[in-house]
N, C-alpha and C positions, 0 to 999 in steps of 0.2 A: 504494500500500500504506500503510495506518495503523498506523503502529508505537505502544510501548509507552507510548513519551516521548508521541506526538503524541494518545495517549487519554489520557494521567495531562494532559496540556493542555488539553483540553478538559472532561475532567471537572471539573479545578480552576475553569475558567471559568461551568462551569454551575455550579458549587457559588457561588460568590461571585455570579454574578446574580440566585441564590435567595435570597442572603443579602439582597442588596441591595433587593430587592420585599419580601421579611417587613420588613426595616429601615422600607421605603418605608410600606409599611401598620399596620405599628407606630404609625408617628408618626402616621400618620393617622387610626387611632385613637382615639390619645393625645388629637386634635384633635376628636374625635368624643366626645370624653366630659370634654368644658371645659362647665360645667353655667352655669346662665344662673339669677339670682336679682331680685328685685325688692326694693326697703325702702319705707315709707311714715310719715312722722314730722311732727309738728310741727315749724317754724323758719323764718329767716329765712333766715339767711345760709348752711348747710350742713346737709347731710344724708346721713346720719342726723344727728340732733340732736347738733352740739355734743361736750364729751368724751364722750356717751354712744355716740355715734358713732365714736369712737377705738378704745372698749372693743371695739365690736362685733368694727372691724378688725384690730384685736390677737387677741381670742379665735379668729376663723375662719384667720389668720394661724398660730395655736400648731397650731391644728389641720391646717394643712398647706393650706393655702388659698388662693390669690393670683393676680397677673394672669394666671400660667401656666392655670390649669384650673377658675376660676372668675371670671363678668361680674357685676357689679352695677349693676342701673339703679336711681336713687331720686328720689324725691318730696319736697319740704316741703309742707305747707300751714297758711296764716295762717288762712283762714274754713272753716266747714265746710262752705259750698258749694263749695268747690272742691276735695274731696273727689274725689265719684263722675268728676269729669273729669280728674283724676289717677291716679284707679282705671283706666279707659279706656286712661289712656297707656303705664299699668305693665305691664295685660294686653299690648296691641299686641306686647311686647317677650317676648311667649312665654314666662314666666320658669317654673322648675318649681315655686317655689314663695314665696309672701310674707313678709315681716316689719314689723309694723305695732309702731310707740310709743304708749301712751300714749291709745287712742283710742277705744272700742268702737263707734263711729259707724263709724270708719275699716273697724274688721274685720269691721261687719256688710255695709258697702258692698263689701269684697270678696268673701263670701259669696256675695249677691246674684249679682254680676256673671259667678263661678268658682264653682260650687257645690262644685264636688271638686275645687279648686287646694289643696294645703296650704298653712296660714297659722301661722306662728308670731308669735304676741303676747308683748310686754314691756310691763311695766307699767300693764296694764289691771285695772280692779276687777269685781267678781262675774261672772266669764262664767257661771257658772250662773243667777245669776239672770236675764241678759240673754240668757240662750238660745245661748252662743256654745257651749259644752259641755251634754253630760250631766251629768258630774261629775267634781268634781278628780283624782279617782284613775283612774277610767274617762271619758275626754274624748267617746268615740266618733266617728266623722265627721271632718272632717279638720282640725279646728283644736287648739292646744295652745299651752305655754308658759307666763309666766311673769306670775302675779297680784299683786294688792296688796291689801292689810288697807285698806281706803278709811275703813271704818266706825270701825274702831281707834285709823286714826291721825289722824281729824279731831276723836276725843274726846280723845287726847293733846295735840293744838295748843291746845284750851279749856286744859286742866290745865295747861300748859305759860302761858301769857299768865298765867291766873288765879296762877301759885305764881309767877311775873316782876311783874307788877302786881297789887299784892296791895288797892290801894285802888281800884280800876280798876270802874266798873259797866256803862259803856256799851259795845257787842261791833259793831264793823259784820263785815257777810257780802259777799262781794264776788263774784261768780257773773255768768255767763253763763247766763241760764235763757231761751235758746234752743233751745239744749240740753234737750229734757227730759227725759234722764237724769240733769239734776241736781238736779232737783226734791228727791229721796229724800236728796242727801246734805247739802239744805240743812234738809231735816225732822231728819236728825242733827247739824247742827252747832246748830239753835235747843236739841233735846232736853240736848243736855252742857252750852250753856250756861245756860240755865236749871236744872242741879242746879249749878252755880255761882259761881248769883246774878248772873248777865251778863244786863241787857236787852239784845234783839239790833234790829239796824235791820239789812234787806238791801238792798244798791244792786246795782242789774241792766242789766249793761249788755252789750249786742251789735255794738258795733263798736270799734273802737281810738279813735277820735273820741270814744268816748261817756265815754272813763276820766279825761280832765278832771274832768268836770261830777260825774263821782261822787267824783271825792276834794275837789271843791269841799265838797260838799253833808255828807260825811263831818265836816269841818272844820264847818261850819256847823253841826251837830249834835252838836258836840263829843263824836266818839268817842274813847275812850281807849284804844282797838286793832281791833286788823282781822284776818281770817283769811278769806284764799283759798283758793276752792272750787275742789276738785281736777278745773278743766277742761282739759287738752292744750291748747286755746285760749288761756290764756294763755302759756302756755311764750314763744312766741317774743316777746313783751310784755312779758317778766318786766324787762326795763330801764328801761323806761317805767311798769310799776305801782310798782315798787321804788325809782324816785325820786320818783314823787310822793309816797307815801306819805310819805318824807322828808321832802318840801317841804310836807307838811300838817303834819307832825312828827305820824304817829299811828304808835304802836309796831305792828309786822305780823308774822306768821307766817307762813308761805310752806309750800311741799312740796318738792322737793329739793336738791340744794343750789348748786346753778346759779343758784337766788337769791341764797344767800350769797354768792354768788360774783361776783353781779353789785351786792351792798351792803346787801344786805336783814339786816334786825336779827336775825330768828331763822329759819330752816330746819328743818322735822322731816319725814323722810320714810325711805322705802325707799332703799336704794342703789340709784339708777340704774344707775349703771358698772359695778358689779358684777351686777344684773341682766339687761343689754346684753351683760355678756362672757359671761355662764354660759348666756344662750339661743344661744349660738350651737352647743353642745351638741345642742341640738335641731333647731338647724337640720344640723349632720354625720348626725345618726341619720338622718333622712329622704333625706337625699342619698342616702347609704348602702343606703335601703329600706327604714327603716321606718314605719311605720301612725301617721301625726300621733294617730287615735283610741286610739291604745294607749298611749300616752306620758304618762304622767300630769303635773297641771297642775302646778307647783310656785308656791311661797309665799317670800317675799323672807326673807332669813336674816341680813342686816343694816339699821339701821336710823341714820340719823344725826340728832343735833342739833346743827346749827353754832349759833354765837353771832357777831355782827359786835359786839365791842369798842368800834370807832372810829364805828358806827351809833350805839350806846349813849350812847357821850361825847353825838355833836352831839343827840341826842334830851334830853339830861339826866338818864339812868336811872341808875339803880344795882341793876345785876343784882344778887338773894339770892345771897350763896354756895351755898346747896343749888340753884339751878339751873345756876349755873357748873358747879360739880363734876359734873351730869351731860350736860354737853356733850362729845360728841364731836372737835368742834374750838370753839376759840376764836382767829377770825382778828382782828389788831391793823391 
């Protein structure tokens, strides 16, 4: 005979084994929806690139992000051939969707490879023009994120040299026109400095090897400053352009500030770090569910000019006051 006790026991048993299989597949769930991401960036030693790579992990971090329910696989690369073979290794890793620095080669080669993987970019310049979007507001298709004024701020680096050396005529360009996407921003960097009064010489070079010979030849032509063409390829370089330029003593302008920071005399650019933390914004929306093509592209909303002080002394300058005073930081 089953008495009342010995049903109110078994009920309770089966209650709790129920509990224990929902618990069971809870977590199994839980483990079922740890989403798998990729990054692809310029660098040497780490990636994502550097503090830009901190930002990232701090922003996906605020947003509730971490070893628990989110994998990240990444990529550096030094040459742009080693690109599409890195592209290859990111897809293998099934990720739902990409984050490229700095690259449009990069994002066109995951494109290619994922035609409808979403991709979120940082600090890439015109994906309109380059086909990467429709349009800033309306992206379409599956890429989106976060642009740069390229055109903008390669005429503020002339303005910026010109109102810092004010007796200065000779301008070198220093470019990887391998690349030929940068063809168009060396046709803007000759256009600013010819309104002025900069004759411009381009030294082009394509391998880490080759950045000697052109700051020899820089010296030998006695430039009286330099401004580098905003390739991703130099990034991971930037210690070795940055001290030669030194060791030629020509005063230089850079793009963000991971030069300054590696000793370079002037810095003008987009805030990396803060464009690294705010994409990751876009990168939660799509986790989330939404349409990469529906996310409108956004545009960098600060901008730095570092000054290196202690570059200055050993160069023998004397920054104008009116360019101090619009520097962002002035490091000693």
């Amino acid at each position: 005979m089953i008495t009342r006790r010995r049903l109110g026991l078994v009920s309770l048993s089966l209650t709790v084994a129920m509990w224990m299989r929902g618990a069971r597949a809870a977590a199994g769930d839980d483990a079922s929806r740890k989403m798998h991401i990729a990054t692809l960036g310029p660098g040497l030693h780490g990636c994502p690139p550097g503090p830009a790579g901190d930002a990232f992990t701090k922003g996906l971090s605020v947003l509730g992000y971490g070893p628990h329910n989110l994998s990240v696989e990444s990529r550096c690369y030094t040459e742009l051939a080693d690109i599409p073979r890195f592209v290859v290794e990111l897809l293998s890793t099934d990720p739902v969707l990409v984050v490229v620095w700095g690259s449009v080669v990069a994002v066109g080669s995951v494109r290619r490879a994922a035609p409808t993987l979403p991709i979120v970019f940082i600090d890439v310049a015109d994906p309109v023009q380059f086909g990467l979007v429709e349009s800033l507001g309306h992206p379409g298709g599956y890429t989106t994120g976060i642009s740069n004024n390229a055109d903008e701020v390669m005429a503020k680096k002339v303005q910026i040299l010109r109102d810092a050396l004010p007796h200065a005529a000779r301008l070198a360009l220093l470019f990887n026109l391998s690349n030929p996407l940068q063809e168009g921003y060396l046709r803007t960097l000759q256009a600013a400095a010819r309104t002025m009064n900069f004759e411009t010489h381009t030294y082009s070079v394509q391998s880490r090897g080759e950045l000697d010979g052109a700051f020899a030849a820089m010296s030998a032509d006695r430039m009286d400053g330099m401004v580098l063409g905003p390739d991703a390829w130099f990034y991971p370089l930037r210690e070795q352009v940055v001290m030669l330029a030194a060791l030629h003593q020509i005063p230089a302008i850079f793009g963000n500030t991971a030069y300054s920071e590696a000793g370079a005399l002037f810095s003008y650019g987009a805030d990396l770090n803060e464009m690294s933390y705010h994409a990751t914004a876009f990168v939660d929306k799509i986790l989330k569910g939404a349409k990469p093509g529906s996310l409108p592209v956004e545009l960098p909303t600060k901008y730095n000019l570092l000054i290196n002080a202690k570059a200055a002394r050993a160069l023998g300058l004397s920054i104008p006051p009116g360019v101090m005073l619009r520097a962002t930081q002035v490091i000693e």
